[in-house]
N, C-alpha and C positions, 0 to 999 in steps of 0.2 A: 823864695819860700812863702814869704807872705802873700802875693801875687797867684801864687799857687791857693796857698790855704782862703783865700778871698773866693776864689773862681771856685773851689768848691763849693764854698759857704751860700755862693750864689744861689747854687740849686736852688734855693727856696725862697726867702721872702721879702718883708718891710723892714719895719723898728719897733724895740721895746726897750723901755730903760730896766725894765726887771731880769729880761736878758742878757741884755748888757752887760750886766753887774755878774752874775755866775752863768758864764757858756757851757752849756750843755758837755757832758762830759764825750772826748771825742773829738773835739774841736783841736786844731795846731796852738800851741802854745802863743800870746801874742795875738790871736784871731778872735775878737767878740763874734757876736749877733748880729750887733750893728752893723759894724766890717761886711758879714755875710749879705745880710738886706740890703745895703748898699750897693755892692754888686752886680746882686740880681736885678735891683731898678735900673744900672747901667747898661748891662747886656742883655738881659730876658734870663730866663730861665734854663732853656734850650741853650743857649749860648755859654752862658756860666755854668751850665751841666757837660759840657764838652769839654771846657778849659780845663776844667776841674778833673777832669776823667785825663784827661791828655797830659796834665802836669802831675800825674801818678797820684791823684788821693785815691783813701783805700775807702771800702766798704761802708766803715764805722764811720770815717769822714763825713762822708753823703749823708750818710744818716743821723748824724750830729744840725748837719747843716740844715737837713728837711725841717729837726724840730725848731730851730731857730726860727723856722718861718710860719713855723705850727703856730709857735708862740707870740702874741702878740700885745 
């Protein structure tokens, strides 16, 4: 699940400690900002937007995920 919620999160960005601290509502319980950015520096974008899609996140997921990386 984590793995899951990560590959989501990917979709989007870097790091912010202000993120970190309250993830955007939408996120998997246990999944920062951080976690997400993370991710996305690992795989790309593209790639953590497949995973994510692939390991069943939903809509609001991705969308939680983009601002995490909105936010910086």
């Amino acid at each position: 699940m984590k793995s899951f919620a990560l590959a989501l999160l990917m979709t989007m960005g870097v790091i912010s400690a202000a993120a970190a601290e309250e993830p955007p509502a939408g996120l998997p319980t246990g999944i920062t900002c951080d976690d997400v950015r993370a991710k996305v520096a690992e795989l790309g974008k593209i790639k953590a937007l497949a995973m994510a899609i692939e390991k069943g996140a939903t809509w609001r997921q991705l969308a939680a995920a983009r601002r995490c990386l909105a936010t910086r």
